[in-house]
MITIMI-797044 format. One record per atom (N, C-alpha, C): y, z, x; atom name; residue in one letter; chain. Coordinates in nm, 4 decimals. Example, Ala and Ser with C-alpha at 12.3 -4.5 7.8 and 13.67 -1.06 7.14 Angstrom:
residues 2
<py=-0.5690; pz=0.7800; px=1.3190; a=N; r=a; c=A>
<py=-0.4500; pz=0.7800; px=1.2300; a=CA; r=a; c=A>
<py=-0.3300; pz=0.7800; px=1.3200; a=C; r=a; c=A>
<py=-0.2250; pz=0.7080; px=1.2850; a=N; r=s; c=A>
<py=-0.1060; pz=0.7140; px=1.3670; a=CA; r=s; c=A>
<py=0.0030; pz=0.7870; px=1.2900; a=C; r=s; c=A>
END
This chain:
residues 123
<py=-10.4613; pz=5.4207; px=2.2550; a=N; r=x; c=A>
<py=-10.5965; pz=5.3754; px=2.2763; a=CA; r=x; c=A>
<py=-10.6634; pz=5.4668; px=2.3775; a=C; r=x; c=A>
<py=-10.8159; pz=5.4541; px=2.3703; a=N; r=x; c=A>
<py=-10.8578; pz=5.5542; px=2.4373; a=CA; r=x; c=A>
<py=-10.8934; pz=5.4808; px=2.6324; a=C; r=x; c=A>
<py=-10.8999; pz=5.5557; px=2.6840; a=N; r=x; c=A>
<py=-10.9142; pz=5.4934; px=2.8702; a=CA; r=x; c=A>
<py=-11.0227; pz=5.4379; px=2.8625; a=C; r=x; c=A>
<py=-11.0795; pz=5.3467; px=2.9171; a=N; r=x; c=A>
<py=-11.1627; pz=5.2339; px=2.9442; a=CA; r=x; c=A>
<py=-11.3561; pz=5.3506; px=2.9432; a=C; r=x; c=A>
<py=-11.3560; pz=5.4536; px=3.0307; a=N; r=x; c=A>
<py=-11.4558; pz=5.5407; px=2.9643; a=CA; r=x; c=A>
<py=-11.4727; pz=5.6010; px=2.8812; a=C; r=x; c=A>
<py=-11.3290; pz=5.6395; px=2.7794; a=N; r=x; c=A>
<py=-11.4148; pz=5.6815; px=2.6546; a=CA; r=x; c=A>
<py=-11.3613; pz=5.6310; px=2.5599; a=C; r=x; c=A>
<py=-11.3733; pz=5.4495; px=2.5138; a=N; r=x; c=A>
<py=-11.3477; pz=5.3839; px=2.4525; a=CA; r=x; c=A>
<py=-11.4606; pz=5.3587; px=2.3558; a=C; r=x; c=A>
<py=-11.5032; pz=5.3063; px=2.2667; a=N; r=x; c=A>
<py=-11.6185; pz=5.2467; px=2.1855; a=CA; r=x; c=A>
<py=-11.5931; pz=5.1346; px=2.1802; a=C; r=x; c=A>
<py=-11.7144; pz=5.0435; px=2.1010; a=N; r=x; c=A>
<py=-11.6922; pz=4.9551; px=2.0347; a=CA; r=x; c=A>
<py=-11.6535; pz=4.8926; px=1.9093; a=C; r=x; c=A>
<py=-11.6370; pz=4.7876; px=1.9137; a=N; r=x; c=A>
<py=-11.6023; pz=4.7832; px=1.7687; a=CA; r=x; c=A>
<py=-11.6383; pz=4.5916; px=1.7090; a=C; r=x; c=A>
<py=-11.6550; pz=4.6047; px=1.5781; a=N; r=x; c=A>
<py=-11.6820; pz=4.4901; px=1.5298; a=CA; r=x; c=A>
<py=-11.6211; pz=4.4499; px=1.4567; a=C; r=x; c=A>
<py=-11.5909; pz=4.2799; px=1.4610; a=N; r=x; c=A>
<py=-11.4772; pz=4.2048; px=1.4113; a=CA; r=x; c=A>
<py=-11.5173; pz=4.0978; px=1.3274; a=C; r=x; c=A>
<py=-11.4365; pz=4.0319; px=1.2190; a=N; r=x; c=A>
<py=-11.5233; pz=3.9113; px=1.1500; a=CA; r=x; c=A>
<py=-11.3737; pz=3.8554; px=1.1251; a=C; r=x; c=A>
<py=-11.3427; pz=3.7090; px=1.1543; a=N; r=x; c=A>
<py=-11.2586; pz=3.6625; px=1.0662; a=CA; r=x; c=A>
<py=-11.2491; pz=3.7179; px=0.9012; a=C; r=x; c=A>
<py=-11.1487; pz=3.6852; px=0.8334; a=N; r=x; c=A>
<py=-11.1952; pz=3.6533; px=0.6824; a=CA; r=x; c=A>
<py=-11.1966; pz=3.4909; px=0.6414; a=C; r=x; c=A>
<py=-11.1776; pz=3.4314; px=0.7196; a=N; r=x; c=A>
<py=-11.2654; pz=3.3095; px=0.6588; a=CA; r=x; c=A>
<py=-11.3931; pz=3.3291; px=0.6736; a=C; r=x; c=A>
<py=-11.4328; pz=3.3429; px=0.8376; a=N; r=x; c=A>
<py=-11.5818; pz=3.3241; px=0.8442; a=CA; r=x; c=A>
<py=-11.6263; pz=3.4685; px=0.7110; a=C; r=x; c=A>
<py=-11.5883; pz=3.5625; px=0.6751; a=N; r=x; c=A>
<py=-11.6751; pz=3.6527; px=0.5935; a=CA; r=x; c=A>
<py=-11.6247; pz=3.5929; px=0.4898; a=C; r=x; c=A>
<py=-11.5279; pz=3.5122; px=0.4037; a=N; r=x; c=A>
<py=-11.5612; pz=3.4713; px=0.2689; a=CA; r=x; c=A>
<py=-11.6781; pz=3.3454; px=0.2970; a=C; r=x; c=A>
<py=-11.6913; pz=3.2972; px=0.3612; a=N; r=x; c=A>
<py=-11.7464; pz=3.1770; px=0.4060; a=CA; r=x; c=A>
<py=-11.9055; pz=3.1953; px=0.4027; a=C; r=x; c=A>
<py=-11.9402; pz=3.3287; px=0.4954; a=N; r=x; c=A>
<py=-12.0627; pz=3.3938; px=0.4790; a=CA; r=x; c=A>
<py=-12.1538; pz=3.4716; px=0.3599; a=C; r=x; c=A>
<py=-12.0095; pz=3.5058; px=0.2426; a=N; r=x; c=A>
<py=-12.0266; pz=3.5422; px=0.1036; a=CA; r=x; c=A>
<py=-12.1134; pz=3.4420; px=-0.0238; a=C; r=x; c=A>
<py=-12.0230; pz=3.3234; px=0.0398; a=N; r=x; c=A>
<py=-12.0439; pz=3.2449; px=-0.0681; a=CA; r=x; c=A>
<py=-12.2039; pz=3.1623; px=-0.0401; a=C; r=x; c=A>
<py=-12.1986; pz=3.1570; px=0.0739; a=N; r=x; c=A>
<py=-12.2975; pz=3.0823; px=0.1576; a=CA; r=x; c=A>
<py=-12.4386; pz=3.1930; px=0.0813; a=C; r=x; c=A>
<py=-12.4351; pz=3.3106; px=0.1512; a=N; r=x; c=A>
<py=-12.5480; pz=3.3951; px=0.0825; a=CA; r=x; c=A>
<py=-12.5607; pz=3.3839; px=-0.0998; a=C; r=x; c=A>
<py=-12.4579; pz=3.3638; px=-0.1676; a=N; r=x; c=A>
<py=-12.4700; pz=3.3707; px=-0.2672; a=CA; r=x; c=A>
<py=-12.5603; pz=3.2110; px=-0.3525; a=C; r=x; c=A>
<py=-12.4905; pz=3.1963; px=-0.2529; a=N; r=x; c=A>
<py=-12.5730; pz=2.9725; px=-0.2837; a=CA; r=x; c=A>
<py=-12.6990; pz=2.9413; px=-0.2241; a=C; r=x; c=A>
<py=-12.7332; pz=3.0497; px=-0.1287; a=N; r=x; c=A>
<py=-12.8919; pz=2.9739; px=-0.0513; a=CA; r=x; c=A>
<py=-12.9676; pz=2.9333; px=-0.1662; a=C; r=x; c=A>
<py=-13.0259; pz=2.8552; px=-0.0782; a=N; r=x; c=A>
<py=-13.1185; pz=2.7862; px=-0.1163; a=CA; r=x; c=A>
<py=-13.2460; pz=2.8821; px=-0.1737; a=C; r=x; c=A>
<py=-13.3330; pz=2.9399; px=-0.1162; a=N; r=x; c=A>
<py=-13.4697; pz=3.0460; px=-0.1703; a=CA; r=x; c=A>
<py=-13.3714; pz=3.1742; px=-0.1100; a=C; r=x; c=A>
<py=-13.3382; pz=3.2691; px=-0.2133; a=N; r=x; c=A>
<py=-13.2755; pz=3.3633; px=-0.2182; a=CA; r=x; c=A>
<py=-13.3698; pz=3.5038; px=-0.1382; a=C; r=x; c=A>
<py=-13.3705; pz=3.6289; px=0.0048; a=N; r=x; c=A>
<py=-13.4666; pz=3.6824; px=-0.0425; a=CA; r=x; c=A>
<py=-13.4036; pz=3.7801; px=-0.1229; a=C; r=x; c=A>
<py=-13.4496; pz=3.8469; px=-0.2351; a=N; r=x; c=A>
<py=-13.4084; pz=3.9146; px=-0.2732; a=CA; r=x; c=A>
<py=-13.4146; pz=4.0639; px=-0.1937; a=C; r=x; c=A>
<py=-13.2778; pz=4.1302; px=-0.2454; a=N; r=x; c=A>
<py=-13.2238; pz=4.2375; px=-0.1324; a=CA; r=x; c=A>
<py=-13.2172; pz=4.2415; px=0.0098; a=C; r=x; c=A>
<py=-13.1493; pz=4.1254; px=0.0512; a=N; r=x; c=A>
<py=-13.1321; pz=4.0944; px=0.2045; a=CA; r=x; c=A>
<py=-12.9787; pz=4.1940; px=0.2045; a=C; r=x; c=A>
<py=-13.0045; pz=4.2037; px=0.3319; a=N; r=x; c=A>
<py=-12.8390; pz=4.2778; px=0.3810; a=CA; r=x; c=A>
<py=-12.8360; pz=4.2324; px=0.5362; a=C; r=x; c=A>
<py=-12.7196; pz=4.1161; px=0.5116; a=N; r=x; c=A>
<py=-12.6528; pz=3.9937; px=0.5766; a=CA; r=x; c=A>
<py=-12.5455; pz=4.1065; px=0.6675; a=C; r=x; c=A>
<py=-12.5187; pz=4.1361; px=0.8265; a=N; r=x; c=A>
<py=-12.3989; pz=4.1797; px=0.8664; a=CA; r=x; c=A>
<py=-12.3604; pz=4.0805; px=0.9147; a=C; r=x; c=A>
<py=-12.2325; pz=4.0544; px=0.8796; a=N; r=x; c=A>
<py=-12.1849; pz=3.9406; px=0.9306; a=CA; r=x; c=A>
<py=-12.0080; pz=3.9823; px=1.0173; a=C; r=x; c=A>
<py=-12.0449; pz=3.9777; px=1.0949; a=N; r=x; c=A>
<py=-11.9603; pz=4.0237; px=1.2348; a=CA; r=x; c=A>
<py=-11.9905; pz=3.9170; px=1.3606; a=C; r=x; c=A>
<py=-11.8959; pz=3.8769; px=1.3809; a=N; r=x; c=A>
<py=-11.8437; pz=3.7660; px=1.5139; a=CA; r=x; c=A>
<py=-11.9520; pz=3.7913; px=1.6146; a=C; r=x; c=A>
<py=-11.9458; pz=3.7432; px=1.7088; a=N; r=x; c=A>
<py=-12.0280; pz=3.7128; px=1.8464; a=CA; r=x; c=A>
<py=-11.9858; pz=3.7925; px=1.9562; a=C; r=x; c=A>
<py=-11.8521; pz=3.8993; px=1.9369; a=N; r=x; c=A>
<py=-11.7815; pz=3.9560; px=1.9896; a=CA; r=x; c=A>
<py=-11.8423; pz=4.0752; px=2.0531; a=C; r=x; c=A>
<py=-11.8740; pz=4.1404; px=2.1918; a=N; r=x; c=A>
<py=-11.8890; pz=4.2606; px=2.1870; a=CA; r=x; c=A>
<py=-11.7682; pz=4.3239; px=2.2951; a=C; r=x; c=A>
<py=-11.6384; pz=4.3555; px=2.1948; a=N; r=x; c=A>
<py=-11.5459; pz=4.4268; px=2.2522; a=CA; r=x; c=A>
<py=-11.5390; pz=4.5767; px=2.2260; a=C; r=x; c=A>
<py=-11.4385; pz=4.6418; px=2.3034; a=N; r=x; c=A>
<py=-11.4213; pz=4.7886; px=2.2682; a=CA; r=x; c=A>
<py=-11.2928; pz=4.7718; px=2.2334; a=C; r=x; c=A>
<py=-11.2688; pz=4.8824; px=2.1820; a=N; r=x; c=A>
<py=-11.1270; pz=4.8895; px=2.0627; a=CA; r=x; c=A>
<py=-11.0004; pz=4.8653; px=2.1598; a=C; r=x; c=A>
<py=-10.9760; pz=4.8980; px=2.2806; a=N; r=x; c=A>
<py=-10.8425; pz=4.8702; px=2.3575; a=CA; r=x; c=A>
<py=-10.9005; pz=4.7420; px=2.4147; a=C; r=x; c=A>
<py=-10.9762; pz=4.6857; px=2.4265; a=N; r=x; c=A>
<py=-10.9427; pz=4.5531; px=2.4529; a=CA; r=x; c=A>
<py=-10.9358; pz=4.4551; px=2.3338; a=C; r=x; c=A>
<py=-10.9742; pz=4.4939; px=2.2186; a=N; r=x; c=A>
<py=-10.9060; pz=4.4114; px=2.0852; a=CA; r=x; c=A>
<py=-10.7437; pz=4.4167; px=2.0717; a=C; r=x; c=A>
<py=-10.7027; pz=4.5685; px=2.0815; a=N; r=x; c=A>
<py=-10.5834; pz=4.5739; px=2.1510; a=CA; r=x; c=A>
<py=-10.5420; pz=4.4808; px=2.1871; a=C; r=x; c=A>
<py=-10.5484; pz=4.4910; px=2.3313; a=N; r=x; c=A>
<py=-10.4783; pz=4.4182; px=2.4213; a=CA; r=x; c=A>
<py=-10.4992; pz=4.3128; px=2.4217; a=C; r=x; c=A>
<py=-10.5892; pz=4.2109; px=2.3687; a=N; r=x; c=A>
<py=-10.5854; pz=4.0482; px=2.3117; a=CA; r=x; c=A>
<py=-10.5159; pz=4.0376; px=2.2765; a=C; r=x; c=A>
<py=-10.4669; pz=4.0978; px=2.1431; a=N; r=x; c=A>
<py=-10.4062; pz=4.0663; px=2.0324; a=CA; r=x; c=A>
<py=-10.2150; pz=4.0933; px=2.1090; a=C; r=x; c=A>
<py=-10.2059; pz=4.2106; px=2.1933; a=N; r=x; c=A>
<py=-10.1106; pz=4.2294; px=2.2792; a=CA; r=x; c=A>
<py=-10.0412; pz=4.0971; px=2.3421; a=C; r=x; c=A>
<py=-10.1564; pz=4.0724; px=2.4246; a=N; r=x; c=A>
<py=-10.1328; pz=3.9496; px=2.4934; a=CA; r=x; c=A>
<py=-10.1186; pz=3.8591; px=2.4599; a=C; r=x; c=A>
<py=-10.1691; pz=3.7821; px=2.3205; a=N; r=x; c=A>
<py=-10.1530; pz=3.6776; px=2.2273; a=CA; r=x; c=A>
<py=-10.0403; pz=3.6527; px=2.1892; a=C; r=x; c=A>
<py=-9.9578; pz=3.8107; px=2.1551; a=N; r=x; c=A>
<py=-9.8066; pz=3.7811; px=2.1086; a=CA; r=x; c=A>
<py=-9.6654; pz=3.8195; px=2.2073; a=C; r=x; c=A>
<py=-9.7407; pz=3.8276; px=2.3224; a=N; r=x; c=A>
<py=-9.6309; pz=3.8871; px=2.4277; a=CA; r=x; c=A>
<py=-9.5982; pz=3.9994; px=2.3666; a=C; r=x; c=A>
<py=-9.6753; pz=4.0916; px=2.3488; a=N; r=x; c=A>
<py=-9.6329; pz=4.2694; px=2.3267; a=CA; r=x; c=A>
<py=-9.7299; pz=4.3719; px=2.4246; a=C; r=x; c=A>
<py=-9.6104; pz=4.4559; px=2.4203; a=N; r=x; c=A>
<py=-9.6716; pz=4.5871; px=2.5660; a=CA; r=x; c=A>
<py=-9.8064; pz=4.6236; px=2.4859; a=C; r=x; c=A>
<py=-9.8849; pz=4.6409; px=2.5785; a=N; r=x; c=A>
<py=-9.9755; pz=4.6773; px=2.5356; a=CA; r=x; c=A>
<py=-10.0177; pz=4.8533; px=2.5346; a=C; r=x; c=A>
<py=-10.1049; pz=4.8716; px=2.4712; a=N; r=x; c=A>
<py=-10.1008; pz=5.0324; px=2.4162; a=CA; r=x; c=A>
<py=-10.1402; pz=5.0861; px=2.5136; a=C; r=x; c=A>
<py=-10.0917; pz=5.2146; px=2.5420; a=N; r=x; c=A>
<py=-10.1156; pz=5.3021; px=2.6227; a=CA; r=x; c=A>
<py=-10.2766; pz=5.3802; px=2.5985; a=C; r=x; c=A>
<py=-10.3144; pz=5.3734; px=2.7094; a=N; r=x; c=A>
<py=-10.4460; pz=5.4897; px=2.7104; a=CA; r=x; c=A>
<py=-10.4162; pz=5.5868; px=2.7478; a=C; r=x; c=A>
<py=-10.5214; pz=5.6990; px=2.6923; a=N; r=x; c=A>
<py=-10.5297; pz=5.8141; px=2.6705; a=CA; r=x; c=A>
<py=-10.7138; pz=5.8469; px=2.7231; a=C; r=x; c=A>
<py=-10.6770; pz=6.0017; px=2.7453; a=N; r=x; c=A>
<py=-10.8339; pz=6.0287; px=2.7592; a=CA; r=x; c=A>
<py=-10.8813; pz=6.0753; px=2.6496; a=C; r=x; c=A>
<py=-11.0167; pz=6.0952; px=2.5779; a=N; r=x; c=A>
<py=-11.0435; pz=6.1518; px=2.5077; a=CA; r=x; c=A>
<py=-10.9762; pz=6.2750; px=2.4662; a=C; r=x; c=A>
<py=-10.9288; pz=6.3697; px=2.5939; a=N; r=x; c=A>
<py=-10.8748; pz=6.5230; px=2.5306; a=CA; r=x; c=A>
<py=-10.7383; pz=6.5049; px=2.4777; a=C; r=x; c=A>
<py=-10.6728; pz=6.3989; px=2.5474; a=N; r=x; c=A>
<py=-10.5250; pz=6.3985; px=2.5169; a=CA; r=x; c=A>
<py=-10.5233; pz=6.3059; px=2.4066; a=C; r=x; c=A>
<py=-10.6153; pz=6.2316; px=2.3409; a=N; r=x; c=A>
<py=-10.6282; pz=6.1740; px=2.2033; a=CA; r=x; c=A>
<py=-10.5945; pz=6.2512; px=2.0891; a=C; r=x; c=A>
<py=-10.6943; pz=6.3976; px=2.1162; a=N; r=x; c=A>
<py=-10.6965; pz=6.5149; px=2.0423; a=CA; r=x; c=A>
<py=-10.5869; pz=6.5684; px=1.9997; a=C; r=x; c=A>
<py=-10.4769; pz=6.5823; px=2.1384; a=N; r=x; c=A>
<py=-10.3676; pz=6.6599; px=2.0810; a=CA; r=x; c=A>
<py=-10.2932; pz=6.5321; px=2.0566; a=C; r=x; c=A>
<py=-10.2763; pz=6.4662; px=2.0987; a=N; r=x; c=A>
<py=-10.1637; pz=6.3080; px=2.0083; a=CA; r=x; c=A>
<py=-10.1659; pz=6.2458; px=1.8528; a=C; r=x; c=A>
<py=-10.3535; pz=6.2396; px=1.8487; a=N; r=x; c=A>
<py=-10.3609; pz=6.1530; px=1.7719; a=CA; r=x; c=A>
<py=-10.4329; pz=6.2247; px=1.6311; a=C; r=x; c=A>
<py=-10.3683; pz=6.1378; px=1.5044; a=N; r=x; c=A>
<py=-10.4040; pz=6.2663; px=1.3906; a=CA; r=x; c=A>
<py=-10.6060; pz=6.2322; px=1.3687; a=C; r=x; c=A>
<py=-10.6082; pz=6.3555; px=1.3249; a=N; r=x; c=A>
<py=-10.7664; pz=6.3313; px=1.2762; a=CA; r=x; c=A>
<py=-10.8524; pz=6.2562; px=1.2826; a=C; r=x; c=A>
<py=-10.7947; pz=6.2177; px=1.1515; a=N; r=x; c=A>
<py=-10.8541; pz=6.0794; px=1.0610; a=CA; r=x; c=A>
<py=-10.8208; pz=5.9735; px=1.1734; a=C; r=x; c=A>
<py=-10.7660; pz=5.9252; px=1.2609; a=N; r=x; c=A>
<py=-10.7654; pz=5.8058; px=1.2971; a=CA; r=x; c=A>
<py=-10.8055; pz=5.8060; px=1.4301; a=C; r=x; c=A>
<py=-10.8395; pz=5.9742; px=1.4781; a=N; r=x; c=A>
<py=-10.9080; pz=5.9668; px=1.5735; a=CA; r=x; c=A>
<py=-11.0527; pz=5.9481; px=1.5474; a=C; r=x; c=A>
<py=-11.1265; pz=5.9927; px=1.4606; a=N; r=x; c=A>
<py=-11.2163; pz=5.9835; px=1.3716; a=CA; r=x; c=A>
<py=-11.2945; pz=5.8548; px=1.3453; a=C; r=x; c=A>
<py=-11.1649; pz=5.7878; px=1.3206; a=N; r=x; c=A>
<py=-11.2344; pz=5.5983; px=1.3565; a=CA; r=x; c=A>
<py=-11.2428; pz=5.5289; px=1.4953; a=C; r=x; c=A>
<py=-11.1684; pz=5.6141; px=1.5484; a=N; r=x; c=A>
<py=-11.1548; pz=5.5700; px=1.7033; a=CA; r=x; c=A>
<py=-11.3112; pz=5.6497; px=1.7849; a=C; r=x; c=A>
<py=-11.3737; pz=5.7359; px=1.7193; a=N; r=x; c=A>
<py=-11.4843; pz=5.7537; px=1.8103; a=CA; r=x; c=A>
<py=-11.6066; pz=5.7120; px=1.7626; a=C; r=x; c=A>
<py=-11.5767; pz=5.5860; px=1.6288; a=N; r=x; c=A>
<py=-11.7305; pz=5.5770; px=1.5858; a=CA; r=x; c=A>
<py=-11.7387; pz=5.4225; px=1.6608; a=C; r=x; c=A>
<py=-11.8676; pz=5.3993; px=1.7293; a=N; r=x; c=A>
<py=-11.8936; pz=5.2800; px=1.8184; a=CA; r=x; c=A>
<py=-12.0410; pz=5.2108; px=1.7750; a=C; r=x; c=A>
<py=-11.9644; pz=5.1293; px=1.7523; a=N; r=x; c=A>
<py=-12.1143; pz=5.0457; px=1.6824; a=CA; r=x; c=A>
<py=-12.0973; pz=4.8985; px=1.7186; a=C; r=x; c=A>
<py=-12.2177; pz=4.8230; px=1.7689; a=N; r=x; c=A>
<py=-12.2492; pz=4.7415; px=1.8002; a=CA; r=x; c=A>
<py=-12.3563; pz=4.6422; px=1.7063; a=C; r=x; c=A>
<py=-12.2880; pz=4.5510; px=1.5701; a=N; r=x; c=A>
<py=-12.3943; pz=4.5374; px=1.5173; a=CA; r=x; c=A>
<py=-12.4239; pz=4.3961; px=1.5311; a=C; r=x; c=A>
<py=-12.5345; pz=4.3639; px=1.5146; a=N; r=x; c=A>
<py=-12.5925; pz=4.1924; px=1.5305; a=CA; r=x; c=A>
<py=-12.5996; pz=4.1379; px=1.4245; a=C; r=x; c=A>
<py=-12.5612; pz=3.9814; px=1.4338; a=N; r=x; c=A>
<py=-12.5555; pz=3.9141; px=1.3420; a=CA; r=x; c=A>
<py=-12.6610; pz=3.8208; px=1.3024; a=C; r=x; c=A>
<py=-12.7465; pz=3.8196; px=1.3888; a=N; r=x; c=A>
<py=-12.8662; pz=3.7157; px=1.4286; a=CA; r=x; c=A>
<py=-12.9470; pz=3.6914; px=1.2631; a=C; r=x; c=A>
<py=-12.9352; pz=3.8085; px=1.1723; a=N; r=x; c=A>
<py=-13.0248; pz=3.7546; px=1.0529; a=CA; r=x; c=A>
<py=-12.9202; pz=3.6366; px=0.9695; a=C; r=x; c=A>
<py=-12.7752; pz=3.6506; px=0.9920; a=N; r=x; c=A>
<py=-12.6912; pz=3.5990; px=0.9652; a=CA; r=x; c=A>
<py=-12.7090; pz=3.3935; px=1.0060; a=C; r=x; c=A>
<py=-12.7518; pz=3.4167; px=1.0954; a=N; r=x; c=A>
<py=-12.7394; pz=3.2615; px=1.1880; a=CA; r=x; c=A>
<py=-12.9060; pz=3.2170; px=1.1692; a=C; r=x; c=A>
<py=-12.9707; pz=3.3129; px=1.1793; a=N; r=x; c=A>
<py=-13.1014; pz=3.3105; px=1.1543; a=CA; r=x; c=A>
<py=-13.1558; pz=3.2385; px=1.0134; a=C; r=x; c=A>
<py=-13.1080; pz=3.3154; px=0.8805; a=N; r=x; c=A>
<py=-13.1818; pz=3.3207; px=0.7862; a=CA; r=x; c=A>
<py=-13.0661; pz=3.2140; px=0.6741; a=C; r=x; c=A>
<py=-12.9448; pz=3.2184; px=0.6869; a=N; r=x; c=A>
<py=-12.8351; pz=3.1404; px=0.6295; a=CA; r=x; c=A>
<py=-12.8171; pz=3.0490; px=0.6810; a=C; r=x; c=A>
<py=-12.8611; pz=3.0126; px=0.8447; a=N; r=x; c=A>
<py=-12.8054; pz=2.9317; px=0.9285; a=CA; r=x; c=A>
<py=-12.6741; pz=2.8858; px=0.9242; a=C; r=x; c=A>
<py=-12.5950; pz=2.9996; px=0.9225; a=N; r=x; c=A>
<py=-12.4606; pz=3.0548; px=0.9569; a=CA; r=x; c=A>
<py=-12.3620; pz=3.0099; px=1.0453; a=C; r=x; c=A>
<py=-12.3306; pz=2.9154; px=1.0572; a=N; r=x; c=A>
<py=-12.2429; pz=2.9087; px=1.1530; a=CA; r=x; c=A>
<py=-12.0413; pz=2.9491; px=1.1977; a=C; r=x; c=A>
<py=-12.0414; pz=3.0595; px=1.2788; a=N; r=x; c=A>
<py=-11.8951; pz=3.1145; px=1.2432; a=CA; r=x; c=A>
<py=-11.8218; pz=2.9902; px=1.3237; a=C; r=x; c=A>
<py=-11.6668; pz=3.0014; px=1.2228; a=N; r=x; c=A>
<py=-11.5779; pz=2.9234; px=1.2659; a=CA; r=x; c=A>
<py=-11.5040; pz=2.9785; px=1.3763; a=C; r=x; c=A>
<py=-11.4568; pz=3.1109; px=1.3875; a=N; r=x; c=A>
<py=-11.4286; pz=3.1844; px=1.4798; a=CA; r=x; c=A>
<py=-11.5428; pz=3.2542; px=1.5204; a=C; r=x; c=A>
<py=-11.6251; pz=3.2519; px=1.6683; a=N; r=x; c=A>
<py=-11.7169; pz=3.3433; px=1.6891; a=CA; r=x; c=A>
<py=-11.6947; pz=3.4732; px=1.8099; a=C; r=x; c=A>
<py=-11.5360; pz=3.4417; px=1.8346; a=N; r=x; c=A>
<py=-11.5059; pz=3.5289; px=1.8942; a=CA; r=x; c=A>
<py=-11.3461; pz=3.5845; px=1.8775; a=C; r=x; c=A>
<py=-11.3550; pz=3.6839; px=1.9130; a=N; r=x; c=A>
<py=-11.1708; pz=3.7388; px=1.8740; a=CA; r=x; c=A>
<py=-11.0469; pz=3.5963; px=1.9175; a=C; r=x; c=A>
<py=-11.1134; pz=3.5433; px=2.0389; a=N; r=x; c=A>
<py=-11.0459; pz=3.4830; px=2.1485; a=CA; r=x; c=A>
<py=-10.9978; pz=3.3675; px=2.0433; a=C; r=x; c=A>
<py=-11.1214; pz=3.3383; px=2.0252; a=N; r=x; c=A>
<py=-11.1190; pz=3.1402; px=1.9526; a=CA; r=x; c=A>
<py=-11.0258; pz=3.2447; px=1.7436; a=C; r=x; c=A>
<py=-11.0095; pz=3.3474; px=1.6801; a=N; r=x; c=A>
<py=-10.9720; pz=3.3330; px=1.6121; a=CA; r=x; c=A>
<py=-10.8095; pz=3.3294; px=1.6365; a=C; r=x; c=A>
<py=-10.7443; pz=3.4273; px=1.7897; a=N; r=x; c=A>
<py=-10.6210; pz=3.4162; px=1.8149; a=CA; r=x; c=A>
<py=-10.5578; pz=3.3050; px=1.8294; a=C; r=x; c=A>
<py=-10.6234; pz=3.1710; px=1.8710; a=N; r=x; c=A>
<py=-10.6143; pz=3.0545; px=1.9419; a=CA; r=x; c=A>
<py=-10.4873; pz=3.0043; px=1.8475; a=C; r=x; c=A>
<py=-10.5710; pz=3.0026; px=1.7037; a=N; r=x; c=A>
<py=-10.4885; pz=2.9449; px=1.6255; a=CA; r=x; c=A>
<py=-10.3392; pz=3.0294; px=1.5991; a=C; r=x; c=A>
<py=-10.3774; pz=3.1860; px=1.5863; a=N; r=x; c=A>
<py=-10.2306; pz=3.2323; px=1.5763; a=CA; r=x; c=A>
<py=-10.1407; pz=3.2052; px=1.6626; a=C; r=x; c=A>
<py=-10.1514; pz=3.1900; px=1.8403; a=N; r=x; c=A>
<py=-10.0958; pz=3.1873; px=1.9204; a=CA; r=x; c=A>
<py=-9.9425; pz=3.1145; px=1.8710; a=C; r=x; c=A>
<py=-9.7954; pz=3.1734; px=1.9039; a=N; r=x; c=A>
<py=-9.7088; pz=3.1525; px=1.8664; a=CA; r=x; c=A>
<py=-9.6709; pz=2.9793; px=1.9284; a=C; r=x; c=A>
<py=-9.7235; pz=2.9774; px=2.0272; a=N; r=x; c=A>
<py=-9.7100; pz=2.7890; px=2.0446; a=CA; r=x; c=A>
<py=-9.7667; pz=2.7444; px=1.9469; a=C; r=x; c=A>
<py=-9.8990; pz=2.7347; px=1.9226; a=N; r=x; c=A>
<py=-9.9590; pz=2.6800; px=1.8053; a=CA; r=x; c=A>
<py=-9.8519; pz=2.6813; px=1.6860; a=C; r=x; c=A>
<py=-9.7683; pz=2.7173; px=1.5879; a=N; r=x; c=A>
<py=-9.6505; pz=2.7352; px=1.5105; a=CA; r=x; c=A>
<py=-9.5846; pz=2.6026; px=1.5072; a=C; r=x; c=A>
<py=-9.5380; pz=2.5365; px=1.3919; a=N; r=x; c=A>
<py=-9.3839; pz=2.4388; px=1.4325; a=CA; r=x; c=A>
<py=-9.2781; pz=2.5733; px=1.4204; a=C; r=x; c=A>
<py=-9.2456; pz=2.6200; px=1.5414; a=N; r=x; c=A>
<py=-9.0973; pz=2.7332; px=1.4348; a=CA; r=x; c=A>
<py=-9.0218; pz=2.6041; px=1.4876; a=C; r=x; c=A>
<py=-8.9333; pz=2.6626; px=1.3976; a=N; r=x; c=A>
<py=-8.7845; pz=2.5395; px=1.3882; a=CA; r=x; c=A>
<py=-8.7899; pz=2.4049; px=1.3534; a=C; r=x; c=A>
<py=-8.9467; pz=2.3698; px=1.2746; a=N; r=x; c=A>
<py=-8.9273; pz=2.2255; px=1.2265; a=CA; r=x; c=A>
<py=-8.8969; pz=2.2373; px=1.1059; a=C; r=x; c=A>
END
């Protein structure tokens, strides 16, 4: 992962809440025609701290940072490539115009449920 300054952002959606948001657009009520719905969580994280939620959620080390230059020589291309595009997009026509409401609206509340207590193991 990249060091806390040259990290981006990044955007997250359950897949419930996005089949949920699919079907919903497909059923409104007065359709407009050619709307384009982004439908992405309430979340505004950067990529090592999605990381490290998800780290912390399952008791695993969490990823090492890197600076941008030493990304270069570590990390291949292509996946550095996704690691420097940062986008921040809003969902507001989503909640706005569907009156949308996400079941998970943040990374936090979708881990909740994975969390390994949450589980019966061994029943």
């Amino acid at each position: 992962m990249l060091n806390a300054k040259d990290d981006v952002f990044t955007n997250h959606i359950h897949a419930d809440d996005l089949a949920r948001a699919v079907f919903q657009a497909m059923n409104q009520q007065r359709p407009k025609r050619f709307r384009i719905f982004n439908v992405v969580d309430d979340s505004q994280l950067r990529m090592g701290d999605y990381f490290d939620l998800v780290a912390d959620t399952f008791g695993l080390s969490r990823p090492p940072r890197v600076s941008r230059t030493e990304a270069e020589r570590l990390i291949a291309p292509m996946m550095l490539s996704f690691m420097s595009e940062s986008r921040r997009i809003g969902n507001a026509r989503l909640k706005r115009e569907l009156k949308f409401q996400l079941k998970y609206p943040t990374l936090q509340s979708a881990l909740a449920d994975l969390r390994p207590e949450s589980s019966l193991v061994g029943d």
